[in-house]
PyMOL commands that place a pseudoatom at each C-alpha (Angstrom):
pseudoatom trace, name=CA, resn=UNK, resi=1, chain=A, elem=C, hetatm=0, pos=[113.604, 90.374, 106.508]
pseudoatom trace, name=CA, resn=UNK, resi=2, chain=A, elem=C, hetatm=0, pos=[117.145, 90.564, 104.884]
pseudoatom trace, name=CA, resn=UNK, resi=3, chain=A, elem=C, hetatm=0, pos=[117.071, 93.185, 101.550]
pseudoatom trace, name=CA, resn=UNK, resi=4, chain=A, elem=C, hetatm=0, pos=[114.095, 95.301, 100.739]
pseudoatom trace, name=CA, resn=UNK, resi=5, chain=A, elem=C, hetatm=0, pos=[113.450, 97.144, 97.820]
pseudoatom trace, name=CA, resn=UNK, resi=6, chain=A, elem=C, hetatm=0, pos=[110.784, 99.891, 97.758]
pseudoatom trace, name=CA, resn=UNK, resi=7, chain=A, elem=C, hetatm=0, pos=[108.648, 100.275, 94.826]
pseudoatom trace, name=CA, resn=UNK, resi=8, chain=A, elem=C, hetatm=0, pos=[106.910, 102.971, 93.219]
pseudoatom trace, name=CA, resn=UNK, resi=9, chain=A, elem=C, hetatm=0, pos=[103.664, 102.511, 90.713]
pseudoatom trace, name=CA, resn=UNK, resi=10, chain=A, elem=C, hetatm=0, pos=[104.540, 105.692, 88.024]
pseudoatom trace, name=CA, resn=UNK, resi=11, chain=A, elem=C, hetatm=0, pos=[102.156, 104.331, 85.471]
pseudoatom trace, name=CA, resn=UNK, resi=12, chain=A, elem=C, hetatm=0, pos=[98.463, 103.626, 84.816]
pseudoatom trace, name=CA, resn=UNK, resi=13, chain=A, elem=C, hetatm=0, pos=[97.339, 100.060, 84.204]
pseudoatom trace, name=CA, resn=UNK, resi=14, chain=A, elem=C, hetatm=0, pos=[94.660, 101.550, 81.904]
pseudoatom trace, name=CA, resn=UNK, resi=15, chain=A, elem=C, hetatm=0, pos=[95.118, 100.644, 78.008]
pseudoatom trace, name=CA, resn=UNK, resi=16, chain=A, elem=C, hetatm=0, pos=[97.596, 97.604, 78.916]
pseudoatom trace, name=CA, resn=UNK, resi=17, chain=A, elem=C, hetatm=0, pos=[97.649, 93.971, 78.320]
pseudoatom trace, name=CA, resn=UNK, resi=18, chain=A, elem=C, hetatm=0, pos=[95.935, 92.128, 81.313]
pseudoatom trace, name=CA, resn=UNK, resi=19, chain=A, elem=C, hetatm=0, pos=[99.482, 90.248, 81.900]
pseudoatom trace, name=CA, resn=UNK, resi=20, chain=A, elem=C, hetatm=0, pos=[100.743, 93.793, 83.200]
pseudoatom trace, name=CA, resn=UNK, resi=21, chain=A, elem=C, hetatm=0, pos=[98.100, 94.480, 85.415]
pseudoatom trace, name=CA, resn=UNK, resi=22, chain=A, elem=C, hetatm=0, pos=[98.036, 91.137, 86.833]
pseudoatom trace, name=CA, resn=UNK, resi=23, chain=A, elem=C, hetatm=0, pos=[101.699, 91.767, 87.571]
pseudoatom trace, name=CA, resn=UNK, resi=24, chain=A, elem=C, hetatm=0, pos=[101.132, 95.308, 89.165]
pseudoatom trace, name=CA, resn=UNK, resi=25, chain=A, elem=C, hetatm=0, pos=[98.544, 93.140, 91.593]
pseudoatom trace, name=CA, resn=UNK, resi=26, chain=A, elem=C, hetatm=0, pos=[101.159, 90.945, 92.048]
pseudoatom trace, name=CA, resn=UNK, resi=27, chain=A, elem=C, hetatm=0, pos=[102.897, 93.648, 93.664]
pseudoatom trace, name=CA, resn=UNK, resi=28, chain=A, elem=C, hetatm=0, pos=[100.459, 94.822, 95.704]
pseudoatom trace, name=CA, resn=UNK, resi=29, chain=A, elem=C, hetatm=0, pos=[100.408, 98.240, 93.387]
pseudoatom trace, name=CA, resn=UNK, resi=30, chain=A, elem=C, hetatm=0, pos=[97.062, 98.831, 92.024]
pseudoatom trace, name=CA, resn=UNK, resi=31, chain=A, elem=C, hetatm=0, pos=[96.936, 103.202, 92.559]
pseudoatom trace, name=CA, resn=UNK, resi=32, chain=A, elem=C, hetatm=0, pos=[99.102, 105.903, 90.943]
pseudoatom trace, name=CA, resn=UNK, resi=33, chain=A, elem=C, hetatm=0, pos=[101.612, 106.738, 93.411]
pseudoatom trace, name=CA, resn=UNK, resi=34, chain=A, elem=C, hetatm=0, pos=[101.408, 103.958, 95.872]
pseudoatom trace, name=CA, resn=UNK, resi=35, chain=A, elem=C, hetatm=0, pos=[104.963, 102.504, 96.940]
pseudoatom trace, name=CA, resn=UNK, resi=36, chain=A, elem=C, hetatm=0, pos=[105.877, 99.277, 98.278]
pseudoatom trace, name=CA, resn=UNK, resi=37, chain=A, elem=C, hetatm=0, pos=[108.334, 97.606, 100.807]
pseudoatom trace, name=CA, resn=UNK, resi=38, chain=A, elem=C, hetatm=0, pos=[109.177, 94.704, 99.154]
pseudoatom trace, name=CA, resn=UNK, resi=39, chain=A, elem=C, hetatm=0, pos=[111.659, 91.604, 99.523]
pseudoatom trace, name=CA, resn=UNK, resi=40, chain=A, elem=C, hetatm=0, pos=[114.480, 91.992, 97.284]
pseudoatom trace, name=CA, resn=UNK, resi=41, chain=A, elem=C, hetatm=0, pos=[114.224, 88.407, 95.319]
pseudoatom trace, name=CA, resn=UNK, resi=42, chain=A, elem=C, hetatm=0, pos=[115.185, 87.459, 92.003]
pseudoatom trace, name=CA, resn=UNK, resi=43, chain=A, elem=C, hetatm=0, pos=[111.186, 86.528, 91.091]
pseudoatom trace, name=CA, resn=UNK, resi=44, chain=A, elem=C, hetatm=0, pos=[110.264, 90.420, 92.812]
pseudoatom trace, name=CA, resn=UNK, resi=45, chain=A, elem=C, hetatm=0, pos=[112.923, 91.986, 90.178]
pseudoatom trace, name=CA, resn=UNK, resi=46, chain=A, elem=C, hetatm=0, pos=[111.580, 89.659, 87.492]
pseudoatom trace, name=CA, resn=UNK, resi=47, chain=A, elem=C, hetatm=0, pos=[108.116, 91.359, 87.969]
pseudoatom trace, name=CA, resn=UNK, resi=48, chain=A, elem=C, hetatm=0, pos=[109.669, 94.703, 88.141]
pseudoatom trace, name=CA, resn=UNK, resi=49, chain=A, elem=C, hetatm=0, pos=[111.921, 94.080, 84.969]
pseudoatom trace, name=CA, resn=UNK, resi=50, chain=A, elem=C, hetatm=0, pos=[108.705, 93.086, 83.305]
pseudoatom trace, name=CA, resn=UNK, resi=51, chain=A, elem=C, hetatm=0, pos=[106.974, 95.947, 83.702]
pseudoatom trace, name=CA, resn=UNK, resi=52, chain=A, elem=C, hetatm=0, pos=[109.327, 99.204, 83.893]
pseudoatom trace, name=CA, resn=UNK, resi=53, chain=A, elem=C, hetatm=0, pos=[107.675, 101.457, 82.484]
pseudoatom trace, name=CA, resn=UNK, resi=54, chain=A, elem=C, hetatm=0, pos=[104.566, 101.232, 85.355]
pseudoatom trace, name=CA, resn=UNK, resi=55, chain=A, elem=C, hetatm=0, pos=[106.963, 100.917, 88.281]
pseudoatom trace, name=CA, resn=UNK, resi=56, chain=A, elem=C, hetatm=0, pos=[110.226, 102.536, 89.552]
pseudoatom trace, name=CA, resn=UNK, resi=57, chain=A, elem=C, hetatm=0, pos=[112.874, 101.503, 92.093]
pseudoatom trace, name=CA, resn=UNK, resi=58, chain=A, elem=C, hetatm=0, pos=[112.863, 104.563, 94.677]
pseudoatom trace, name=CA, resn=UNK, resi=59, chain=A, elem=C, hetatm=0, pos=[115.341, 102.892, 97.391]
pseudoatom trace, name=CA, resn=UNK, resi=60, chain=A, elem=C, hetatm=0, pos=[117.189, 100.005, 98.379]
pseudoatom trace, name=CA, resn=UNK, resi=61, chain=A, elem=C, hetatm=0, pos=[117.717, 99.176, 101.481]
pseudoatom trace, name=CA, resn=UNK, resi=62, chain=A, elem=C, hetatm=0, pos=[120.297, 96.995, 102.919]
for i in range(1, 62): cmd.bond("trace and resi %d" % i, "trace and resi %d" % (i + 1))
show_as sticks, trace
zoom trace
């Protein structure tokens, strides 16, 4: 794997619009709290940029 990203759910799903939860599962983030190793791809930050108010960028890693 070449740049990684790790990603934080800060957020609830609860009260949103289905496209934002189906985004969070797109993530693999579906619990308060959980992070994520993730590739760092332009469609990954599109998700994240889509939702930033649910997630949060803890570390990037090189």
């Amino acid at each position: 794997m070449g740049k990684t990203i790790i990603v934080k759910q800060i957020g609830s799903p609860i009260r949103r619009p289905e496209k934002q939860r189906q985004t969070l599962i797109g993530l693999g983030l579906n619990k308060m709290h959980k992070t994520r190793e993730l590739e760092d791809t332009p469609s990954v930050r599109g998700m994240v940029n889509k939702i930033p108010h649910l997630v949060k960028i803890i570390e990037e890693r090189g």
